[in-house]
C-alpha positions in Angstrom: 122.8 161.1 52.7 123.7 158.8 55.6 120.5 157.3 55.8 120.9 156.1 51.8 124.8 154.6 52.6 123.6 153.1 55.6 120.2 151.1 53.4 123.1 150.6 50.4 125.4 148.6 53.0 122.5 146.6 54.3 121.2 145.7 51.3 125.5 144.5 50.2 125.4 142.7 53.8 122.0 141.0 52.8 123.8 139.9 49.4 127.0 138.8 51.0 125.1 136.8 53.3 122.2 135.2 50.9 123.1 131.7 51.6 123.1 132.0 55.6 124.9 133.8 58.4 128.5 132.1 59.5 128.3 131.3 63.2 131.5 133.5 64.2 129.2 136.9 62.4 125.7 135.6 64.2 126.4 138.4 67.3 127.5 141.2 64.5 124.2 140.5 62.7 122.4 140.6 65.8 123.7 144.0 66.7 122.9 145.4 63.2 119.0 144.3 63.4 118.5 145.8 66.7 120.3 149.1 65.0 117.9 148.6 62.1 115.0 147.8 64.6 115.3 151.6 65.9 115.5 152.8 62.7 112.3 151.8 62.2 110.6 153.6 64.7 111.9 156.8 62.3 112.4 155.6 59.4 109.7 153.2 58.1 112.7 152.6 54.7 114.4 150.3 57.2 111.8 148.2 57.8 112.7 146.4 54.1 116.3 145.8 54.7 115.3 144.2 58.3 113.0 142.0 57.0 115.7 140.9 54.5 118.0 140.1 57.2 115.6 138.0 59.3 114.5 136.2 56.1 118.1 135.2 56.0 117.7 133.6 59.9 115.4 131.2 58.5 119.1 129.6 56.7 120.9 127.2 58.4 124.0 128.8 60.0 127.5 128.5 58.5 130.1 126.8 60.4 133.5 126.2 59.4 135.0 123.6 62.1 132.6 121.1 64.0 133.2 122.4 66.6 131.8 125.7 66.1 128.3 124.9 67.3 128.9 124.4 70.5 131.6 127.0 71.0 128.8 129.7 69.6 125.8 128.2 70.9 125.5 131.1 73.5 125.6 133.9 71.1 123.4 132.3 68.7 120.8 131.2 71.2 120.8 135.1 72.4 120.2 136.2 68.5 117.2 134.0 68.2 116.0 135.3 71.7 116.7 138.8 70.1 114.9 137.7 67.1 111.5 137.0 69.3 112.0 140.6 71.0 111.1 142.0 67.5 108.0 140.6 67.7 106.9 143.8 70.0 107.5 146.5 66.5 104.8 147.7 65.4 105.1 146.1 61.9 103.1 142.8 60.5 105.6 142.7 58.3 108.7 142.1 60.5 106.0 140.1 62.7 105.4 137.8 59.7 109.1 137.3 57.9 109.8 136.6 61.8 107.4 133.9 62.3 108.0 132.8 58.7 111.8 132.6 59.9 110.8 130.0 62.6 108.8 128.0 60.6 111.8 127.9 58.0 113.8 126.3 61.5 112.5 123.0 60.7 113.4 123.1 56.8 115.9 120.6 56.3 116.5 121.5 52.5 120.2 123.0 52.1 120.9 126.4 50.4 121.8 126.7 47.0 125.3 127.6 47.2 127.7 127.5 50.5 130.5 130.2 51.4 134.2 128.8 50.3 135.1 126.3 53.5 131.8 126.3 54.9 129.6 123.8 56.0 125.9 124.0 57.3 125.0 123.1 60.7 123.4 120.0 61.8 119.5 120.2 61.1 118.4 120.5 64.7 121.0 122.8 65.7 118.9 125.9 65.3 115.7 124.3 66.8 118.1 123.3 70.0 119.3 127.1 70.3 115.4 128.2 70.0 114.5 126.0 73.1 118.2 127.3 74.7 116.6 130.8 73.6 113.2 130.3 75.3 111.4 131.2 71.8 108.7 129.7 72.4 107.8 131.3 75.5 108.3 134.7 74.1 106.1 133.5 70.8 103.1 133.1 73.5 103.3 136.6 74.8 103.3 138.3 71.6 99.7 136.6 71.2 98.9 139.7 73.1 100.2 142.2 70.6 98.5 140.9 67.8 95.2 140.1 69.1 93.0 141.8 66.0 95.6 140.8 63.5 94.4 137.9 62.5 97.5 137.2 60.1 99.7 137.9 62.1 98.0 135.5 65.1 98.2 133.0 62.4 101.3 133.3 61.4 102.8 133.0 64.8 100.1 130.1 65.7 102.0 128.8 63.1 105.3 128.9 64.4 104.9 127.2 67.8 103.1 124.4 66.1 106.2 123.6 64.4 107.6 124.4 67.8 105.5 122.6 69.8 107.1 119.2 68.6 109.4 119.6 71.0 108.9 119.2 74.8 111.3 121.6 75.7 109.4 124.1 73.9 106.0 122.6 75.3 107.1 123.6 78.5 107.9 127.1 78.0 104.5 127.5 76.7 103.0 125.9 79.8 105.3 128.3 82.1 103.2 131.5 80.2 99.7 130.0 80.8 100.2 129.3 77.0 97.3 126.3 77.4 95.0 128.6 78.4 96.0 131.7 75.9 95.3 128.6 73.0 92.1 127.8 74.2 91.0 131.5 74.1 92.0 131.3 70.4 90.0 128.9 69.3 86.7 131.1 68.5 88.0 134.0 66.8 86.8 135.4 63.7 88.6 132.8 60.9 86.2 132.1 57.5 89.6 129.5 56.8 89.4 127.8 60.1 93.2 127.8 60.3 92.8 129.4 64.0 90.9 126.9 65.3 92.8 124.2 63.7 96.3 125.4 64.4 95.2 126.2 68.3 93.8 122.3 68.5 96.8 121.1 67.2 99.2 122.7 69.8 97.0 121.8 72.1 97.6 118.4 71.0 100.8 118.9 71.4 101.2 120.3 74.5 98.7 117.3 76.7 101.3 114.7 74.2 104.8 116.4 75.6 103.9 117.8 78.9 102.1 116.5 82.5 98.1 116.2 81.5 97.7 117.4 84.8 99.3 120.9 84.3 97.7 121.5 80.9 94.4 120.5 82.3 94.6 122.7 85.1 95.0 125.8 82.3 92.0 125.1 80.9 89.7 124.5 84.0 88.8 128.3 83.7 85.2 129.0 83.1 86.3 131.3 80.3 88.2 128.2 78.4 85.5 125.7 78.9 83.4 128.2 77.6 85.5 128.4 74.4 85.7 124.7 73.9 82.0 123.9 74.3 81.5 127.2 71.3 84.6 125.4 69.1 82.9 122.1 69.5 79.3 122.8 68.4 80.1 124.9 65.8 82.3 121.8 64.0 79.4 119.6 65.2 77.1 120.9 62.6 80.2 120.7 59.9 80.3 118.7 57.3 84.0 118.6 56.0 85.7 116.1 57.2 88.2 117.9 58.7 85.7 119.7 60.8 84.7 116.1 61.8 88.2 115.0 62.7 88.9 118.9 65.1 85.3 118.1 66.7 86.5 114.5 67.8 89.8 116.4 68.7 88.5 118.2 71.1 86.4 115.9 72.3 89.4 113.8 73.5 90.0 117.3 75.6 87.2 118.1 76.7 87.7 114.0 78.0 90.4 114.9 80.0 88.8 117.9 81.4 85.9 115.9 82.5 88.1 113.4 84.1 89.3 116.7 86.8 86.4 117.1 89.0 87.2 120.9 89.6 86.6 121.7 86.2 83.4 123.8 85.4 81.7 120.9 82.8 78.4 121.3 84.1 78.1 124.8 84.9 79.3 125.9 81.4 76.7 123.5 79.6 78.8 121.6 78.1 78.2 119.0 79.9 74.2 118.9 78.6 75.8 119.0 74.8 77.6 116.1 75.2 75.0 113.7 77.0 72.9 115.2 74.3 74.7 114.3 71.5 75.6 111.0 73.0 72.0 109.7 73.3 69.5 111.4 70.4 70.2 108.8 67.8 69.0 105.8 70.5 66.0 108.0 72.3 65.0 110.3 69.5 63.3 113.2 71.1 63.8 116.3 69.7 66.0 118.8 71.8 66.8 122.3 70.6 70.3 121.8 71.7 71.2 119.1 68.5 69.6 121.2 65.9 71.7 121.3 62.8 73.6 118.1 63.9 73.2 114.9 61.4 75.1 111.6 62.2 76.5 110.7 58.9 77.6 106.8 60.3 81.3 107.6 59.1 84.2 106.8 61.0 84.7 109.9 62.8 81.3 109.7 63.8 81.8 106.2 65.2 84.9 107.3 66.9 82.9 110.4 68.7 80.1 108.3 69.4 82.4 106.3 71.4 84.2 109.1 72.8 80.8 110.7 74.0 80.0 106.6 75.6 83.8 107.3 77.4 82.0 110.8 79.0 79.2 109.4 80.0 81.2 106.8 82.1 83.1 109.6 83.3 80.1 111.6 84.7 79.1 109.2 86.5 81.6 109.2 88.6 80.2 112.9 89.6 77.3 113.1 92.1 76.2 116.6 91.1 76.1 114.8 87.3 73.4 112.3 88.4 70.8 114.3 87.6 71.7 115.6 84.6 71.9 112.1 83.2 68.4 111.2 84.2 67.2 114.2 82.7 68.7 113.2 79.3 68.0 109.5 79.4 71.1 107.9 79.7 69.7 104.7 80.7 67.4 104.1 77.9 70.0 105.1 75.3 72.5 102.5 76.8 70.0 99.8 77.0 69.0 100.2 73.2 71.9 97.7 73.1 71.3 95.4 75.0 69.7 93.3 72.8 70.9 90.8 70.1 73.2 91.7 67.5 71.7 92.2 64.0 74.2 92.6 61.3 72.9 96.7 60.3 72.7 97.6 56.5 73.8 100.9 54.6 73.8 103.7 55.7 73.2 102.3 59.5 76.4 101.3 61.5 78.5 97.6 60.2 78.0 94.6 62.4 81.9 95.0 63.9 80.8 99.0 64.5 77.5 97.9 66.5 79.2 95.4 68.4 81.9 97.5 69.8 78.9 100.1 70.5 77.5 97.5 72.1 80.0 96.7 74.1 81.1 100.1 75.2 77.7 101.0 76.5 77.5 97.7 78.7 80.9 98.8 79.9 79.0 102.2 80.3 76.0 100.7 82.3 77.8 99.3 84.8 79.2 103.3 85.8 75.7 104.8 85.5 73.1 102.5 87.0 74.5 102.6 90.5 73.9 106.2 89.7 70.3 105.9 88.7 69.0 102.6 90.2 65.2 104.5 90.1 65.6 104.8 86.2 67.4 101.6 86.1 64.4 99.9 87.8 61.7 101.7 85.4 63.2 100.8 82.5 63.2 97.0 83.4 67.0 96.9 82.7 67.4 93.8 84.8 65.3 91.6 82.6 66.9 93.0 79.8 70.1 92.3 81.3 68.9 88.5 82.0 67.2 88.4 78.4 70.1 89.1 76.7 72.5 86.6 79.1 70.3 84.0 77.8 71.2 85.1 74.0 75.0 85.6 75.3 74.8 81.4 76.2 72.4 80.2 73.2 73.7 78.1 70.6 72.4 81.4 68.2 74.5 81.9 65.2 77.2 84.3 66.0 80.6 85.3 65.1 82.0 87.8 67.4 84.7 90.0 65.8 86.5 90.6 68.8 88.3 94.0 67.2 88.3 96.3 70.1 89.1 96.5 73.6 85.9 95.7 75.1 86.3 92.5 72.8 89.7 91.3 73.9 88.9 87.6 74.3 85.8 87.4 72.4 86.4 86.3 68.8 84.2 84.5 67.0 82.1 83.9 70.5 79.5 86.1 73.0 81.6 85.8 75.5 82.3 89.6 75.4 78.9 90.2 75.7 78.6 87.5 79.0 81.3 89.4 80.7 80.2 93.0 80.3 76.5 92.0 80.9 77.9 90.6 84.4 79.7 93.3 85.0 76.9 95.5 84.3 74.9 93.7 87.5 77.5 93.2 90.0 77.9 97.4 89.8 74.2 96.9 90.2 74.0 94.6 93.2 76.9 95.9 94.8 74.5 98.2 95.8 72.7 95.9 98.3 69.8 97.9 97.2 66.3 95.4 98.1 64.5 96.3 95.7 67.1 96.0 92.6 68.1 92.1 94.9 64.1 91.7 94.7 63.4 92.6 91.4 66.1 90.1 90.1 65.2 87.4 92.2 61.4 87.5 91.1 63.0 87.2 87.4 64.7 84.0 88.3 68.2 85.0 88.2 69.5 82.6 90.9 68.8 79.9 89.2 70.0 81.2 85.7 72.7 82.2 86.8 73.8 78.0 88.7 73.3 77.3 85.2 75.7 79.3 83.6 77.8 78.7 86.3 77.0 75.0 85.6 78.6 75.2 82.1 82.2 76.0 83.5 82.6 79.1 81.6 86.5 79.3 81.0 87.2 83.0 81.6 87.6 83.0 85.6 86.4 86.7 85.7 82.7 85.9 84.6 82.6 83.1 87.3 83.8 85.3 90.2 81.5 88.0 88.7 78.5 85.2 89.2 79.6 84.6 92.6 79.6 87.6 93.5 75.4 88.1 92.4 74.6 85.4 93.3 76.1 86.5 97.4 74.1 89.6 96.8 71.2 88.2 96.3 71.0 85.4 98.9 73.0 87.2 101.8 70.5 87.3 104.9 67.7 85.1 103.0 66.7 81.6 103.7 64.3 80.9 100.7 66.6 82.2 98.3 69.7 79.8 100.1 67.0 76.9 100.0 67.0 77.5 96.3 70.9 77.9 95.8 71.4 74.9 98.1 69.5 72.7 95.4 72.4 73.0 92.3 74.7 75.3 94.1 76.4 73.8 96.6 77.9 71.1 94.2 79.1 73.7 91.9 80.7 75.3 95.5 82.2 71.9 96.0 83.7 71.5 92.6 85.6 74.8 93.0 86.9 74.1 96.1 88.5 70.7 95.0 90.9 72.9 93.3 94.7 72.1 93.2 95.7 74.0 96.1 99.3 74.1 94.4 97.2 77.0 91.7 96.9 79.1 94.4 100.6 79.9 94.7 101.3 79.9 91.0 97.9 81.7 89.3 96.4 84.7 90.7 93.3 84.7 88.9 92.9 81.3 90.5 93.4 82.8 94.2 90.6 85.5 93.7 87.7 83.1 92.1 88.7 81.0 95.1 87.9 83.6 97.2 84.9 84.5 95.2 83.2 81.2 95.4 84.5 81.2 99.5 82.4 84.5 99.9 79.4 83.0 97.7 79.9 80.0 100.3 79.1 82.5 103.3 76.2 84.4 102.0 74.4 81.7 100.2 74.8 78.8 102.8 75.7 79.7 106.3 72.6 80.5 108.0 70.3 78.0 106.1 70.4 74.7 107.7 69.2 72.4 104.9 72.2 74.3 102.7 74.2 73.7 105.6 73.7 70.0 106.2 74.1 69.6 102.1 77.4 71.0 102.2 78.7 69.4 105.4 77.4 66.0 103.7 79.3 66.8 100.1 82.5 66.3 102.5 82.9 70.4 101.9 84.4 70.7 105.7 87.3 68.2 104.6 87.8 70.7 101.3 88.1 73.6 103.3 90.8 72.1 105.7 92.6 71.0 102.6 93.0 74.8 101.8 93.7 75.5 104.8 96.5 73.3 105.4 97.9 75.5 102.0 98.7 78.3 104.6 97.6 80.8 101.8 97.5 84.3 103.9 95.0 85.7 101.4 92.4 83.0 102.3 93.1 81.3 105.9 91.0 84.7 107.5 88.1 83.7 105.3 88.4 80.0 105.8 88.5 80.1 109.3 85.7 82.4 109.6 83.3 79.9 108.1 84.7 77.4 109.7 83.7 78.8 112.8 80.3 79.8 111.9 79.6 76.0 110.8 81.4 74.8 113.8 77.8 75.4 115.5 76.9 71.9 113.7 78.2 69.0 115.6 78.7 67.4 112.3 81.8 70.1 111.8 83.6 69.6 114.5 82.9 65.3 113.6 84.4 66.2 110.0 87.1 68.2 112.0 88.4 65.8 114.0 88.6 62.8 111.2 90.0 64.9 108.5 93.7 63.9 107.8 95.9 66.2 105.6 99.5 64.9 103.7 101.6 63.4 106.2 99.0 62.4 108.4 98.8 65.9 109.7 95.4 66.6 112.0 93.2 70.0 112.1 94.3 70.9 115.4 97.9 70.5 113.8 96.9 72.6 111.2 95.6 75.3 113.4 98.3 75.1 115.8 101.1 76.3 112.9 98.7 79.0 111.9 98.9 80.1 115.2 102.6 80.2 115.7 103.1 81.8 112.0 100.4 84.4 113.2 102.4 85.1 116.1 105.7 86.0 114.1 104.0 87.7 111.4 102.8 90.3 113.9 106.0 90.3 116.3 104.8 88.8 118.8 107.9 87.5 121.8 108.5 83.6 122.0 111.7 82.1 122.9 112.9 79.3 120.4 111.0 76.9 122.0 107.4 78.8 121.6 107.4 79.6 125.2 106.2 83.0 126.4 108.7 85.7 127.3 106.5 88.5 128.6 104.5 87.1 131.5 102.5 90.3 131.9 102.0 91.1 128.1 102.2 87.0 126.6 100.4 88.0 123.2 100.7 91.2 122.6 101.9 92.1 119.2 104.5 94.4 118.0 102.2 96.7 117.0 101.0 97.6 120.1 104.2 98.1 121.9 105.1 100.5 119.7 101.2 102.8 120.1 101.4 105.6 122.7 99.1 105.7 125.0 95.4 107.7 123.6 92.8 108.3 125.6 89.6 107.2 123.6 86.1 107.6 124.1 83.8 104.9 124.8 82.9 103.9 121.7 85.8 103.6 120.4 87.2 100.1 119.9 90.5 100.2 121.7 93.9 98.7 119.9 93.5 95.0 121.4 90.2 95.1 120.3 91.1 96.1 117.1 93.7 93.2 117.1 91.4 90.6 117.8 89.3 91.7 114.6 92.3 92.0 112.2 94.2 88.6 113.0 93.0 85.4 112.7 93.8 84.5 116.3 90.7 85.0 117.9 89.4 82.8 115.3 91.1 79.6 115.9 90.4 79.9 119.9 87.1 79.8 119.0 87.5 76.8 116.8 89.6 75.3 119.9 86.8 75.7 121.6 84.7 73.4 120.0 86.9 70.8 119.2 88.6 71.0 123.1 91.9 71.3 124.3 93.1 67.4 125.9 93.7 64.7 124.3 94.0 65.9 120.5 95.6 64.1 118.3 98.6 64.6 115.9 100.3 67.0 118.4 104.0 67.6 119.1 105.5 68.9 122.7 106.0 72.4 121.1 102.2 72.4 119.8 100.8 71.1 123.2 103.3 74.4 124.5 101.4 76.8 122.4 98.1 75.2 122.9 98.1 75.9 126.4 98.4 80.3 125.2 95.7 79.1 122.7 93.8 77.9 125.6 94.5 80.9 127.9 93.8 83.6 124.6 91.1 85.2 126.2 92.1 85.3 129.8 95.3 87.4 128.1 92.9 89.6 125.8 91.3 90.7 128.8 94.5 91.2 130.9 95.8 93.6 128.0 92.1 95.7 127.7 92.5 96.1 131.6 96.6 97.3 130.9 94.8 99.3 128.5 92.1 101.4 130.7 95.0 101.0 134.0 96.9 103.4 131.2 94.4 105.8 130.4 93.6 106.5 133.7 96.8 107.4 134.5 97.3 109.2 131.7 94.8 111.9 132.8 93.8 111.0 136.6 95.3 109.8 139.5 93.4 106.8 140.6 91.8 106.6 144.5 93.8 103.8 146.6 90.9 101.5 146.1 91.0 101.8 142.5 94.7 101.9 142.4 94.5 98.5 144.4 91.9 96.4 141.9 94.1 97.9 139.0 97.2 96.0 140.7 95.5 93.0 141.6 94.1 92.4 137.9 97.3 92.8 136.7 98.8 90.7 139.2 96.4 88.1 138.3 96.9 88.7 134.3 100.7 88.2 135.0 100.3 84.9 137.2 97.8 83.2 134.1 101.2 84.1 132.1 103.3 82.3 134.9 100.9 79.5 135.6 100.7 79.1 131.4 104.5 79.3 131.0 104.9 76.4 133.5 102.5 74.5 131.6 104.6 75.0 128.8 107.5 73.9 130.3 106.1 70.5 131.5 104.7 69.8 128.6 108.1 70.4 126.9 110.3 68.8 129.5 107.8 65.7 129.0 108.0 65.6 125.6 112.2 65.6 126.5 111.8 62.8 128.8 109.2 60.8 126.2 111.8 61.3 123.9 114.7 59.9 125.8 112.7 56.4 126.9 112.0 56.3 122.9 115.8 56.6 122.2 116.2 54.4 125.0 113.9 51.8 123.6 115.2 52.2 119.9 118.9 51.8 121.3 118.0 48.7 123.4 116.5 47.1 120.3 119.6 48.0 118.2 122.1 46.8 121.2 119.6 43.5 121.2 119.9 43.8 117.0 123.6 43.7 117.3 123.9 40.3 119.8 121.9 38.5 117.7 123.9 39.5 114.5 127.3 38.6 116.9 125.2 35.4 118.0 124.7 34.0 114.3 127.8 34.8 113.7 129.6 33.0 116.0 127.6 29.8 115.1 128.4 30.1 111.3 132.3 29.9 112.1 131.6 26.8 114.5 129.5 24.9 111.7 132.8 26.2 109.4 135.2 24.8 111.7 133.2 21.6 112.4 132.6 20.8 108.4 136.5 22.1 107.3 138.4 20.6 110.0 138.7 17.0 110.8 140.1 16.9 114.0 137.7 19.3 115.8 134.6 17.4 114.7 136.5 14.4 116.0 136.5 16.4 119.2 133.1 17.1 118.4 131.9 13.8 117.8 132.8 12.6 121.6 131.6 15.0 123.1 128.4 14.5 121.8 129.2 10.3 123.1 129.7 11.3 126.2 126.6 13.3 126.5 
């Protein structure tokens, strides 16, 4: 008889409550389902009213003041917490009204009828208490309960979907493994296919709200790639559209996992599928591994065909991938477009799909032949390449679409095409691989390339990009620099006339500066008749023009192919006429370099650029701070290092040519630090010695002889920094003195100005007085009779 009062009173609480729980009863309710809860294990007649009850969780709460949310939130967050707990019964039911609860969470529709002075709570309020709950969390571990319920897995895959909208829930799931527990739902027995979709979805979800990084490291399992790569070929062969859209869902995953080298892509097959799929409609041999798949030229099939393009790139970055893409001829499948652009009919791809294929697997190309030159070689890609460069800059009618963004730039023009194509052989050169240099040399490229470079092509990236082929292929090659010198070096010469004022202002500028500087080194130095043509097209004057710009991203370069050419007397001829803005000379120019050098790296001067440290004049900051380290022979030691990382060593060499007397254009405080200049590598080899004197001492105690000749090199290091100092200060205290006679001078011929002015002056007021005043030119008069 209990037993039937206790069901009667439930089922009145259930009526009293119908339109949703007030927030001051939520922890009374709660207490009564957990009572009804163990009643169930006894009595399965209570498993009814409970279900009733958590039906009525899926209300919004009650709340009479506004302040009542917040002043409850702790009980009710603990009520839905208690309301996951009751996932572990034994009964789908409750496991389903539970789940259907949740769901009803995000309802924003308000209940029929309210309680007298009642008002619902905010529409997020209960999905903020189910994060403050952790429901989520304890949603992912019932997963476990229900494993061959495929209902009840539904019903709660359900639930944290709606869940899953929310990063605070996201990340409870990802504290449980929950990415993984997903993935491992993917392939379970569902003729509806709400499993699989529902576990993609929050999947979704999860890599959307959450670090990629943690999600991806849940599904790097061999046991979830495993599940993927089954998910994805069994929607491959679908033909719904929705199973198109989950395959190209979980293509984008199986992306990311490919983009985390740790994760088992290759070893689970996978990897095979997807190179498969990517290439059978372009090579057309029949694999086992496709059968059943049909490419229906829809736009979820143009989307994965992309996506399976992205892959490929991807892999390629892999070395144990390399030979998996040979296997499946990659190569061939990505050259199938490089070829002109036909506008495809029904039921092939559209013209705008094609082109964006087109340009995705040029983008491709240039990640996979580095990869596999051999199969790049064999398939003759670089006359392809060179074929279709040829049809990028014919006057062919074309109209680019320009729709993607491989096309940025391209509308209504190839030039998409010309820039990808490019790429596509500077990945391939890069290589500095003879017999891919070779091969495009015997098809000409050198010169087709001067003449696309010849057309001044606006975009500045397809110019560097031919600079940069065109210093592969000539680098270390005198016939193929007798070639270039013929219509290249003017083309040099036109970019180096560039407003140096760009530099500062346009970076894009800066770097094909230094791209046509670097063609400038491989394709001319070392070729005399390239040489002589460049020295002749004034290019020695250009390059001290952009040095005198002080640019610190070019002056390295600069100098270094001013010193290789400084072999040619004709160079250091050019070098000594060239005159910059305000009449500034070379060794002017280099002098300034030198002294901005020396305070970029630290290096002690007093304010007059005269050398502090006699036994240590250049060393930098740097190396003052290095302990000493013993190295081995072959190591280079930190001066060396120095003197291969500043541009120091550099203009000493270029001193060296030009001289050190009698230069002209040169102030008292350059001819102070031209006398370091000068002394540069009498100081390099004082610090090497300080250097070894260290190491030794480090480690051994030196014999007295040794001890001695250590002392007397640096004795005679330190009295070069003496003898160079005094130098300085003549030079300086003569420059004072020169200075002096000139104000001297330039004060004499004012005081001389200033008597001639008093002079003139004087005469004007006797001609005044003589003209205005009668008596005195009486006076005047005889004394001009008597003389």
């Amino acid at each position: 008889d209990l037993e039937k009062e206790q069901l009667k009173t439930l089922k009145k609480v259930v009526k009293h409550f119908e339109n949703g729980f007030p927030l001051k009863d939520v922890a009374q309710i709660t207490e009564i389902l957990n009572l009804c809860a163990e009643k169930t294990y006894e009595q399965e007649a209570f498993t009814e009213p409970l279900c009733e009850l958590i039906k009525l969780f899926g209300l919004p709460f009650q709340k009479r003041k506004s302040s009542d949310e917040a002043n409850y939130s702790v009980e009710v967050s603990q009520s839905i917490t208690q309301l996951g707990y009751l996932m572990s019964l034994e009964s789908s039911q409750v496991r389903i009204q539970i789940c259907k609860s949740v769901v009803n969470f995000f309802n924003t529709e308000l209940p029929g009828k309210l309680l007298s002075g009642y008002q619902p709570t905010s529409p997020n309020y209960k999905i903020q208490m189910a994060e403050l709950g952790g429901l989520a969390e304890i949603l992912v571990l019932s997963l476990t309960l229900v494993e061959n319920q495929l209902t009840e897995k539904l019903w709660i895959l359900k639930a944290l979907q709606h869940l899953s909208t929310s990063g605070e829930s996201c990340e409870q799931i990802v504290n449980v493994q929950g990415a993984s527990r997903l993935c491992l739902c993917l392939n379970g027995a569902d003729p509806s296919g709400q499993l699989l979709f529902r576990s993609s979805d929050i999947l979704w979800n999860l890599l959307e709200k959450v670090s990629k990084e943690v999600v991806v490291n849940q599904l790097r399992s061999l046991e979830c790639v495993h599940a993927l790569k089954e998910a994805f070929v069994e929607l491959a062969c679908g033909f719904r559209h929705c199973d198109h859209q989950l395959r190209n869902d979980l293509l984008v995953i199986a992306t990311l996992l490919a983009e985390s080298p740790a994760v088992p892509l290759i070893e689970s097959g996978f990897a095979k599928i997807l190179v498969v799929l990517a290439t059978c409609t372009e090579v057309k041999l029949p694999n086992p591994l496709v059968k059943g798949f049909k490419l229906t030229y829809s736009y979820e099939d143009f989307e994965m065909k992309k996506l399976l393009f992205n892959i490929i790139g991807i892999l390629s970055k892999d070395p144990s991938a390399a030979q998996l893409l040979r296997e499946n001829h990659v190569i061939p499948a990505l050259l199938y477009y490089v070829k002109q652009n036909q506008r495809s009919g029904f039921p092939d791809w559209s013209a705008a799909q094609y082109e964006e294929l087109q340009l995705h697997a040029l983008a491709v190309l240039a990640s996979v032949a580095p990869v596999l030159v051999d199969k790049y070689l064999s398939c003759q890609a670089n006359t392809l390449l060179l074929v279709f460069l040829e049809w990028c800059i014919s006057q062919d009618h074309f109209f680019g679409r320009g729709n993607s963004f491989h096309g940025t730039g391209g509308r209504g023009t190839k030039v998409a095409q010309m820039r990808y194509s490019l790429r596509a052989l500077r990945s391939i050169v890069a290589l500095y691989d003879d017999a891919v240099t070779s091969n495009l040399y015997d098809q000409g490229a050198v010169s087709q390339l001067l003449a696309k470079e010849k057309e001044s092509i606006a975009l500045q990236e397809i110019q560097a990009d031919i600079f940069f082929i065109l210093s592969a292929l000539c680098e270390d090659k005198n016939d193929r620099k007798e070639l270039f010198s013929c219509e290249g070096i003017g083309i040099l010469v036109s970019y180096l006339k560039m407003d140096p004022m760009r530099l500062c202002s346009e970076t894009g500028h800066n770097c094909l500066l230094l791209s046509a500087l670097d063609c400038l080194w491989s394709c001319v130095i070392g070729c005399c008749i390239a040489e002589e043509s460049f020295i002749e097209k004034q290019g020695v004057f250009l390059l001290l023009d952009l040095l005198a710009v002080k640019d610190s991203n070019l002056c390295s370069t600069i100098l270094g192919i001013l010193v290789e050419f400084s072999d040619n007397p004709k160079t250091v001829l050019h070098m000594g006429i060239w005159r910059g803005k305000r009449d500034r000379t070379a060794a002017n120019v280099l002098v300034q370099l030198w002294r901005q050098e020396e305070q970029d790296l630290g290096v002690q001067r007093d304010k007059y650029g005269k050398i502090v440290d006699t036994k240590r004049p250049i060393v930098t900051r740097f190396q003052k701070q290095q302990n000493v380290i013993p190295l081995p022979a072959c190591c280079p030691s930190f001066s060396i290092m120095e003197t291969a990382e500043s541009i120091r060593a550099k203009i000493y060499l270029l001193f060296c040519k030009l001289g050190f007397k009698d230069l002209p254009g040169l102030s008292g405080k350059d001819v102070a630090t031209l006398a370091i200049i000068q002394h540069y590598i009498d100081f390099k080899i004082g610090e090497v010695w300080s250097e070894i004197s260290a190491e030794i001492k480090e480690e051994f105690r030196p014999v007295t002889s040794d001890e001695r000749a250590l002392k007397l090199i640096s004795e005679v290091s330190e009295n070069t920094g003496r003898m160079v100092l005094g130098l300085q200060t003549e030079a300086l205290e003569r420059q004072h003195h020169e200075e002096i006679k000139e104000e001297k001078k330039i004060y004499k011929e004012i005081q001389a100005a200033q008597i001639q002015r008093e002079m003139i002056k004087k005469s004007w007021e006797n001609f005044l007085a003589r003209t205005s005043n009668y008596e005195a030119l009486k006076v005047r008069n005889l004394m001009e009779q008597k003389i």
